[in-house]
KOLLO-849142 format. One line per field, with one value per residue (C-alpha): x negated, y negated, z. Coordinates in steps of 0.25 Angstrom, whole numbers, plus 5000, padded with zeros to 4 digits. Layout:
xx <- [X | ...]
yy <- [Y | ...]
zz <- [Z | ...]
This chain:
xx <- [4690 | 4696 | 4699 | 4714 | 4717 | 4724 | 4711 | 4703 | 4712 | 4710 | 4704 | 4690 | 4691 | 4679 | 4676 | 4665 | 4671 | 4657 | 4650 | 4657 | 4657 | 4643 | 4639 | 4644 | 4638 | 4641 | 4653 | 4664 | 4672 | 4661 | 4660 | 4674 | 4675 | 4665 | 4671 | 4684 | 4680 | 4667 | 4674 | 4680 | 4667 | 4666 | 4680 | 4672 | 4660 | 4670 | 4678 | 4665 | 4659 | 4673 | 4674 | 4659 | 4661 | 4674 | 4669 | 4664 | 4676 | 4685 | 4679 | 4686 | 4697 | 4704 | 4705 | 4704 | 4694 | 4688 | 4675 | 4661 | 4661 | 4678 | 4674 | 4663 | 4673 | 4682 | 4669 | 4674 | 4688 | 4687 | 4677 | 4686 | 4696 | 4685 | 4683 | 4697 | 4699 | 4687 | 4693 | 4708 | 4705 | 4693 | 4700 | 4712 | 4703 | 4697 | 4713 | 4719 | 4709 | 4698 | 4708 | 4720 | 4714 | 4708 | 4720 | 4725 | 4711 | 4711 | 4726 | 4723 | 4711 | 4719 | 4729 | 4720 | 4711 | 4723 | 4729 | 4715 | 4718 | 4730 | 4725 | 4732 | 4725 | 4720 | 4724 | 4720 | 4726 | 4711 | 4716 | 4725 | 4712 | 4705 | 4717 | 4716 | 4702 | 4705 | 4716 | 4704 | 4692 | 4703 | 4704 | 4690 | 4685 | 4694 | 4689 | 4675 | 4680 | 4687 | 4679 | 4666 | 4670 | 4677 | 4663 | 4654 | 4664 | 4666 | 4652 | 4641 | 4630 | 4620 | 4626 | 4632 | 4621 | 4620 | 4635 | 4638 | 4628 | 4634 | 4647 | 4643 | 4634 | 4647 | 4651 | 4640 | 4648 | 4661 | 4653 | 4648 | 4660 | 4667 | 4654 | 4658 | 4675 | 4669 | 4660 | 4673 | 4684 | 4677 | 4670 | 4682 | 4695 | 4697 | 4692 | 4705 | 4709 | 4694 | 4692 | 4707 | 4705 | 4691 | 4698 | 4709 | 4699 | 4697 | 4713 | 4711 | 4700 | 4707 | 4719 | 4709 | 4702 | 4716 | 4719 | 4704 | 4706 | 4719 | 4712 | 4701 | 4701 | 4702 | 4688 | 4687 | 4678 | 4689 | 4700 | 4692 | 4688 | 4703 | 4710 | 4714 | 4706 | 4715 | 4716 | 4700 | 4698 | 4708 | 4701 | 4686 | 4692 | 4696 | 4684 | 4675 | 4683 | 4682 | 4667 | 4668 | 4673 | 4662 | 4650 | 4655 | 4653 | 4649 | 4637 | 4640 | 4645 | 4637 | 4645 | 4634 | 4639 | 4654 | 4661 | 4669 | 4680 | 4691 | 4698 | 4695 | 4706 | 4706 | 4696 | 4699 | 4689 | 4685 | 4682 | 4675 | 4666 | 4663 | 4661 | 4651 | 4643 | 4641 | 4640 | 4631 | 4627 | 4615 | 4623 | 4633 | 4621 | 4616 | 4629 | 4632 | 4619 | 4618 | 4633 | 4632 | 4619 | 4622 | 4635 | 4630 | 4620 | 4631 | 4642 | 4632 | 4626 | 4635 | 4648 | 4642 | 4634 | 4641 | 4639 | 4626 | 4625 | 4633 | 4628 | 4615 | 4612 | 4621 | 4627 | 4640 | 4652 | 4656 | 4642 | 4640 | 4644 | 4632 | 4624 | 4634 | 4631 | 4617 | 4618 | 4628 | 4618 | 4608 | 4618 | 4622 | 4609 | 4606 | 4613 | 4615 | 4599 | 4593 | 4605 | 4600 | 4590 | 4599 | 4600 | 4586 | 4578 | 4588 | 4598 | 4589 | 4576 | 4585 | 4596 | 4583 | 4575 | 4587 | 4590 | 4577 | 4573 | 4585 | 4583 | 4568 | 4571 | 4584 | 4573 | 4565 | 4575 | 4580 | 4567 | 4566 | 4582 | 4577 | 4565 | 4574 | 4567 | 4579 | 4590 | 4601 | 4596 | 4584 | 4595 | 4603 | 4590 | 4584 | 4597 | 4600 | 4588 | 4590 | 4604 | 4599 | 4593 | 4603 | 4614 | 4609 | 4607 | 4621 | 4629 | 4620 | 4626 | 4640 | 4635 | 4628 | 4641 | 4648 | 4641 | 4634 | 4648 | 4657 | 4668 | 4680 | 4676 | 4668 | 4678 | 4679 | 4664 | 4663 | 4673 | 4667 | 4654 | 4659 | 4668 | 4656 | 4648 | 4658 | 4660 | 4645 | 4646 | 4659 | 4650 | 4639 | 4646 | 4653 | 4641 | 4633 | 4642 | 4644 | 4628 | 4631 | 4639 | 4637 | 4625 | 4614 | 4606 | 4601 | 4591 | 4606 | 4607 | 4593 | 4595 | 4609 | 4600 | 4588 | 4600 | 4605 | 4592 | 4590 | 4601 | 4598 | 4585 | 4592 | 4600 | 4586 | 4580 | 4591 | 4594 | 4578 | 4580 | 4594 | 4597 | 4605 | 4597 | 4611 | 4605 | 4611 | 4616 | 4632 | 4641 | 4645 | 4628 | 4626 | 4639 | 4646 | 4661 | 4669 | 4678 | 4665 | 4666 | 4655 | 4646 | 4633 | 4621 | 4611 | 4621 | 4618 | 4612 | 4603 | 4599 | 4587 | 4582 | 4589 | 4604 | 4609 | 4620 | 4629 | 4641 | 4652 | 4660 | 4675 | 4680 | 4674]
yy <- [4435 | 4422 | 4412 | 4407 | 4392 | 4395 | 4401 | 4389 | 4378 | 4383 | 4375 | 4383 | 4387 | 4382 | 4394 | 4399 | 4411 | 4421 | 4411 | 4413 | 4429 | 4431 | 4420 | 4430 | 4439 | 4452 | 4457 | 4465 | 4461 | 4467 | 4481 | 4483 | 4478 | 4487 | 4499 | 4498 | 4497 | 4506 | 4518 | 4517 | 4523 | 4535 | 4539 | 4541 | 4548 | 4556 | 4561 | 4565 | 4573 | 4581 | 4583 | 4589 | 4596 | 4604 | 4605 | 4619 | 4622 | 4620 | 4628 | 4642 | 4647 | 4644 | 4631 | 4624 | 4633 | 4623 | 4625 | 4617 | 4609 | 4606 | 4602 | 4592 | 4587 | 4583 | 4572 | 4566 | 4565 | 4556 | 4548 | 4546 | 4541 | 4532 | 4526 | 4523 | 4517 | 4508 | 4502 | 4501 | 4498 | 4488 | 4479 | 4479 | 4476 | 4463 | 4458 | 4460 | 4461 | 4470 | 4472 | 4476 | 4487 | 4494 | 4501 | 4506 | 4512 | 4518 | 4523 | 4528 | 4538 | 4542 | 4549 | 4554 | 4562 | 4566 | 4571 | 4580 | 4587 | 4591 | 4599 | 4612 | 4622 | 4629 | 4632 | 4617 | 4609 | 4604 | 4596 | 4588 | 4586 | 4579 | 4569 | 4567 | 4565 | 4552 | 4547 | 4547 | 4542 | 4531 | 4527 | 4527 | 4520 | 4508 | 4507 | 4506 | 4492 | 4486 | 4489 | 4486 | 4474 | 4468 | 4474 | 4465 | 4453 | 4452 | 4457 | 4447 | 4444 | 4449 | 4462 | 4468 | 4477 | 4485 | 4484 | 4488 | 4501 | 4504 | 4504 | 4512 | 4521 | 4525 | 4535 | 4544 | 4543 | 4547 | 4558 | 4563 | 4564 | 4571 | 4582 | 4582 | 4584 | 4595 | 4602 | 4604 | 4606 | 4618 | 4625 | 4625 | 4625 | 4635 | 4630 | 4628 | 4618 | 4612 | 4603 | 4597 | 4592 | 4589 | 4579 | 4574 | 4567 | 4555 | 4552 | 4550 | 4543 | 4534 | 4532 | 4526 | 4518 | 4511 | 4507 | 4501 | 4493 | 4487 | 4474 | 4470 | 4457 | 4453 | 4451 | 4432 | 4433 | 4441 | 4430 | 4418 | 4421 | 4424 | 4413 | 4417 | 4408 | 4405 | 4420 | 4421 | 4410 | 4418 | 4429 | 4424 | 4417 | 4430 | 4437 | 4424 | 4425 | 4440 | 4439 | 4427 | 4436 | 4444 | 4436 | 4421 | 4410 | 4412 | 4405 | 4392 | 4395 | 4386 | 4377 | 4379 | 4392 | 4388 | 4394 | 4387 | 4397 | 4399 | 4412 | 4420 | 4428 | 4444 | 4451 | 4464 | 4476 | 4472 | 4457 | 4463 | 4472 | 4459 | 4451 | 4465 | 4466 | 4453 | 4443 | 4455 | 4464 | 4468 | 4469 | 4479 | 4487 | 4487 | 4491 | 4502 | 4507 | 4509 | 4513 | 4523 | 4529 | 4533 | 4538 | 4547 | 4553 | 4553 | 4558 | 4569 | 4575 | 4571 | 4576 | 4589 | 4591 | 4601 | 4610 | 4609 | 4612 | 4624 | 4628 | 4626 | 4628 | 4637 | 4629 | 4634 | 4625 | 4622 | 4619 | 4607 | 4596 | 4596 | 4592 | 4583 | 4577 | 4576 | 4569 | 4559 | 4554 | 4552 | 4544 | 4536 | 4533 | 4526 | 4514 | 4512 | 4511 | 4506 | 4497 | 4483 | 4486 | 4481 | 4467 | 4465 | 4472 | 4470 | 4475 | 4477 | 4483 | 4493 | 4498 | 4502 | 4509 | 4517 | 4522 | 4526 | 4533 | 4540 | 4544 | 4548 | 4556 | 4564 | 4567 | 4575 | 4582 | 4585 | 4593 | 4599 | 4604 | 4610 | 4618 | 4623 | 4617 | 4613 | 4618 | 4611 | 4605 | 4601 | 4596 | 4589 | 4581 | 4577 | 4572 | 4564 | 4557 | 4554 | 4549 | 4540 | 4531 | 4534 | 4531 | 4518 | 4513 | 4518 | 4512 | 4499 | 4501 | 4498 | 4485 | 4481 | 4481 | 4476 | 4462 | 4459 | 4456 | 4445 | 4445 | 4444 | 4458 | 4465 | 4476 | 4478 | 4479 | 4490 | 4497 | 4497 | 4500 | 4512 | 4517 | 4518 | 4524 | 4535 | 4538 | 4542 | 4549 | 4559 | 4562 | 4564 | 4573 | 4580 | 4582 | 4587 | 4598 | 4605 | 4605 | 4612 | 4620 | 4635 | 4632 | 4640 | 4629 | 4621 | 4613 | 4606 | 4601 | 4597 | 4589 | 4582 | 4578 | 4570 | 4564 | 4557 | 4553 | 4547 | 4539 | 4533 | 4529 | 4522 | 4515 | 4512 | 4505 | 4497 | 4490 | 4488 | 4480 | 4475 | 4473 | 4463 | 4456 | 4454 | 4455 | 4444 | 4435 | 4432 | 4440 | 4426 | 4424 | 4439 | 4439 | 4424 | 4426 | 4424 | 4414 | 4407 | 4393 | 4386 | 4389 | 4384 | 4385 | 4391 | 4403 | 4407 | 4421 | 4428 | 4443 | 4441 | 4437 | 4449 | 4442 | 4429 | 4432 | 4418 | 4423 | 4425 | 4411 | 4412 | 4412 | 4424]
zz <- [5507 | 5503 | 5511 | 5510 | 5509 | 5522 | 5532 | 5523 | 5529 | 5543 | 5552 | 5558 | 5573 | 5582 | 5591 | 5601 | 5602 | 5598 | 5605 | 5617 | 5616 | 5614 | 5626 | 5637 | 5644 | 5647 | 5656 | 5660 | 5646 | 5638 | 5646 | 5644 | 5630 | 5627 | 5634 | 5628 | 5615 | 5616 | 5616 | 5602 | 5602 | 5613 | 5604 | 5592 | 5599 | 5605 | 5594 | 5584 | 5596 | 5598 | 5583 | 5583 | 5595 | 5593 | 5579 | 5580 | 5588 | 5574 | 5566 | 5575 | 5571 | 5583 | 5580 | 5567 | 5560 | 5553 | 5545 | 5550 | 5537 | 5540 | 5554 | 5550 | 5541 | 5554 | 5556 | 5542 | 5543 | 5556 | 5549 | 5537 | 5549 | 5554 | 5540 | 5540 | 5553 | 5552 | 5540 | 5544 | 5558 | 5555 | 5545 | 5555 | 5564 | 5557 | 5555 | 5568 | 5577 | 5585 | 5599 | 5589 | 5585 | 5598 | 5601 | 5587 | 5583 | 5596 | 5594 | 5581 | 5588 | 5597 | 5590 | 5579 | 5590 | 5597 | 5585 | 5581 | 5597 | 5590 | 5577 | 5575 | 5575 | 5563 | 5549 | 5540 | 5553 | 5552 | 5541 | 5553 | 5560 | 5549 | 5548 | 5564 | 5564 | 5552 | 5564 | 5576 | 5565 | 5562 | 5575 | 5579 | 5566 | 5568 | 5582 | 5576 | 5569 | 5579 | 5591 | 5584 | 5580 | 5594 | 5602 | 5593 | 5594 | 5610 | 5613 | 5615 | 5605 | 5614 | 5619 | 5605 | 5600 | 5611 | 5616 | 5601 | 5600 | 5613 | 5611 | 5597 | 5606 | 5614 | 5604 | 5609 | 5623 | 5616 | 5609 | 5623 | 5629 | 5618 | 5621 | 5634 | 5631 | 5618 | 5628 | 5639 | 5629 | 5620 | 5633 | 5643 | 5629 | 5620 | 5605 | 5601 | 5612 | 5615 | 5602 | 5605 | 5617 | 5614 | 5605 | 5615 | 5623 | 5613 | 5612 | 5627 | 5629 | 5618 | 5627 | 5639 | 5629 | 5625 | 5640 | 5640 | 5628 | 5630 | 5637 | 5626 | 5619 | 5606 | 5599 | 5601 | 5588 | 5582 | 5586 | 5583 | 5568 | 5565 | 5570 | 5582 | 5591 | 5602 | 5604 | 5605 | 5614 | 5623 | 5620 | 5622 | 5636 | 5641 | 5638 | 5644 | 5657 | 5657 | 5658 | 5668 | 5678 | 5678 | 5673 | 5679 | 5670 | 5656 | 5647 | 5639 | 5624 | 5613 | 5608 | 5594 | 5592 | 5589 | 5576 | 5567 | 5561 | 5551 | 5551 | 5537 | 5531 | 5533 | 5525 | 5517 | 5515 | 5502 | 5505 | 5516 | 5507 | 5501 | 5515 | 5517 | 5505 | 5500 | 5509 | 5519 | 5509 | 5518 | 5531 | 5525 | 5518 | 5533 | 5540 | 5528 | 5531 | 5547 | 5547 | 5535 | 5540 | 5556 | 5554 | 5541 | 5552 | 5565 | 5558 | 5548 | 5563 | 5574 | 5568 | 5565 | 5577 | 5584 | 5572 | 5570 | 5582 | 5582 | 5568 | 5567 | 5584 | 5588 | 5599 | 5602 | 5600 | 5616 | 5618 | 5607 | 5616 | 5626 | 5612 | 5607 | 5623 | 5623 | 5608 | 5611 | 5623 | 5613 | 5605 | 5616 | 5623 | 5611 | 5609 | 5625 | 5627 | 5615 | 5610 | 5617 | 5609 | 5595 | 5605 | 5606 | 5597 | 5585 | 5579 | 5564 | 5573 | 5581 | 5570 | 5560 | 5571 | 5576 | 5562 | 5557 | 5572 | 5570 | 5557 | 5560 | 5570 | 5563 | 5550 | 5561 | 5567 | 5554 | 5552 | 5566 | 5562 | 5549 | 5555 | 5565 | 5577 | 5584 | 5593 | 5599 | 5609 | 5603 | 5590 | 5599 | 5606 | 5592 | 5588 | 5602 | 5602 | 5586 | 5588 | 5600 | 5589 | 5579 | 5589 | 5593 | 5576 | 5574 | 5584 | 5579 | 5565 | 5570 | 5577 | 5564 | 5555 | 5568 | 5569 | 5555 | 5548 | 5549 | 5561 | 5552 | 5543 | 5557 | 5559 | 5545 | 5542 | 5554 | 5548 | 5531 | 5536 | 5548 | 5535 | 5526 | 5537 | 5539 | 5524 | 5526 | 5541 | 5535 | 5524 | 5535 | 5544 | 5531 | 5526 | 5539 | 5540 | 5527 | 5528 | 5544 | 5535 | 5544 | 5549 | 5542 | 5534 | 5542 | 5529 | 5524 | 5539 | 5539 | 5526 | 5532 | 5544 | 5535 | 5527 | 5540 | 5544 | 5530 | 5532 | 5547 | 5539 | 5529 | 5540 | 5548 | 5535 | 5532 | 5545 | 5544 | 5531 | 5534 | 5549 | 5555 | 5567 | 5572 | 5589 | 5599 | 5588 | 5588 | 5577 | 5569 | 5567 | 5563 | 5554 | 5552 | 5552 | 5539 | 5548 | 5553 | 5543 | 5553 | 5564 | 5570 | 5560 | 5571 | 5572 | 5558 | 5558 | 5547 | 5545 | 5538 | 5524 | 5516 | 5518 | 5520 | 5530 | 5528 | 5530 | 5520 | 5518 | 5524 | 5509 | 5503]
């Protein structure tokens, strides 16, 4: 990115700004900030447990009569959308702003699910419902951008790593709920009408969300590194007052920890490649690698978990949502108990330790799959307590590309790294079930099930090697923004000895 005689004659900003936001303490602001935007999440969890669930259900020639390998393949097409979304939405995101795209990535979901409700019935309609699925991934994958990058920005240093696997950790609520609404829809609706308004229920739940979200701020951080600084002191001086009311008079703000800024110009995706891979070349191998890895393994065995479980265990079809129930929890328990953990422990210690317990434990159950040892509930426990680790290191993954980069090309980042994470978890969940395929080899699902624990192992030795201890410090000492042109020399923060971390100057 060059600078342009223009943005090089500015005169810098002096701002407190991140300094003010990560002195406060926690409140009633951070609650509902965090609810309103957490449930971008839920949505997604939602959606993939409903696409597993009805799954079986579309194969009958009643309602789409699909094949298993065409039904896996749903799974892809509303990845591709997620691809998509992530990289429309986040470099909208980065231009106008985190708030202005809440509601239109939300919009976007809502009429993509409400559109799949509405696939007619047989014949090669099921070509209409791979188009919907793009719509609803769209959606959802723009929400990924934006909303991670407004969470990291408004929520104090202290607090994120636990606030962001939480909110990550969410999905698991959405995909519980979407067992309990696939559990009522097939066992009390005909199978033609059970997988539709199995899939209602996410439009709606959308439509609450808007009413929610219609308050949030603006992201300060956002505001202050593009210029717009009297819109960010408004901003920050609403949010201070707002956690006043309940917490009384807040701490001092150092006067050391000012920032002098010069807004950058807009950056483009392929300066950003450039922002990425030279100047935090380790970073972006580290990010690739925990993003790439948990959703090759999510999306291979989560997606296709309802047939495995009807081909491989004989579970019928109406009764696959109490195991999807009993699977989210262990998702979910994950980042809630252990996610303080990533604040004091580290962030570096408890990535690699998730990753390669996961991955441990999935190698021995592979084993215990392929001799045949295991049943349902036995199947389903394994992978619960797995995925309790796995979980908790994937949800860490989104935090990592989140808060390493710069503020100016966050949502961006996200949405590079979610995108080349998809392109590996479509071909995951494609993969995973041609191998399903009818069910009567179960050596070709024993081999898909070592390859994913290959790969969490991979992701476990390279946050071992290249980990960001990124714990309690502020975002402008883990990542100095491009806009940053001077700031307190005690603030300057360091990775370790495999990377000089300066950051880029404003010019390049």
């Amino acid at each position: 990115m060059a600078a342009t005689p223009e943005t090089a004659s500015r005169p810098g900003i002096r701002s407190l700004i991140p300094a003010r936001i990560d002195r406060l303490p926690w409140s009633r602001f951070h609650t509902r900030l965090v609810m309103a935007l957490g449930v971008a999440w839920i949505l997604d969890g939602l959606e993939i447990t409903i696409a597993s669930n009805v799954g079986p259900d579309l194969t009958l020639k009643s309602t789409l009569n699909m094949s298993a390998g065409a039904v896996a393949d749903i799974a892809t097409w509303y990845l591709i959308g997620e691809v998509i979304g992530a990289l429309v939405f986040g470099h909208l995101s980065d231009k106008l702003g985190r708030k202005n795209l809440f509601m239109v990535t939300l919009g976007v979901y809502l009429v993509g699910s409400g559109l799949t409700a509405a696939t007619p019935a047989g014949g090669h309609w099921f070509i209409f419902l791979y188009a919907t699925r793009v719509v609803a991934g769209m959606g959802i994958g723009g929400e990924y951008s934006a909303i991670n990058s407004a969470v990291d920005e408004m929520i104090p240093a202290r607090y994120r790593g636990r606030v962001d696997l939480a909110v990550n950790g969410t999905y698991w609520a959405g995909a519980f709920i979407g067992a309990i609404v696939t559990l009522a829809a097939l066992n009390h609706l005909s199978a033609a009408t059970g997988w539709r308004v199995a899939y209602v229920v996410g439009p709606v739940l959308a439509l609450v969300i808007i009413y929610v979200r219609r308050n949030l701020p603006e992201s300060p951080r956002w505001q202050v590194m593009h210029g717009r600084e009297k819109e960010a002191e408004a901003t920050i001086a609403e949010i201070e007052g707002d956690v006043a009311k309940t917490k009384g008079s807040l701490p001092a703000v150092d006067p050391s920890r000012e920032l002098e800024i010069r807004p950058t110009e807009q950056i483009g995706y392929l300066a950003l490649l450039r922002t990425l891979f030279v100047h935090y070349p380790s970073r972006s191998v580290l990010g690739a690698a925990l993003m790439i890895t948990q959703s090759f393994l999510y999306n291979a065995i989560f997606f296709t978990y309802g047939l495995v479980l009807e081909f491989f265990f004989k579970v019928k079809a109406t009764d696959t949502g109490y195991y999807f129930m009993a699977f989210a929890v262990g998702n979910l328990l994950g980042p809630l108990t252990i996610g303080h953990l990533f604040d004091t422990i580290g962030r570096r210690k408890m990535i690699s330790s998730t990753y390669l317990i996961a991955g441990v434990l999935l190698i021995i159950t592979a084993q215990l799959f392929k001799a045949g040892t295991l049943n349902a509930t036995t199947q389903t426990i394994a992978w619960s307590v797995i995925f309790f680790f796995a979980s908790a290191g994937a949800s860490a993954g989104y935090l990592t590309v989140s808060e390493v980069f710069p503020l100016e090309v966050r949502a961006k980042a996200i949405a590079v790294f979610f995108a080349i994470a998809q392109c590996f978890g479509f071909l995951g969940s494609h993969l995973y079930g041609h191998l399903i395929g009818a069910g009567h080899d179960p050596n070709s699902l024993y081999f898909g099930y070592l390859l994913g624990a290959g790969a969490m192992i991979i992701g476990g030795l390279v946050a071992v090697f290249l980990g960001v201890d990124a714990e309690g410090k502020s975002l402008e000492d883990i990542a100095t923004p491009l806009s940053v042109i001077a700031k307190p020399p005690q603030t300057i923060f360091r990775a370790g000895a495999h990377e000089d971390l300066d950051p880029p100057p404003a010019d390049t």
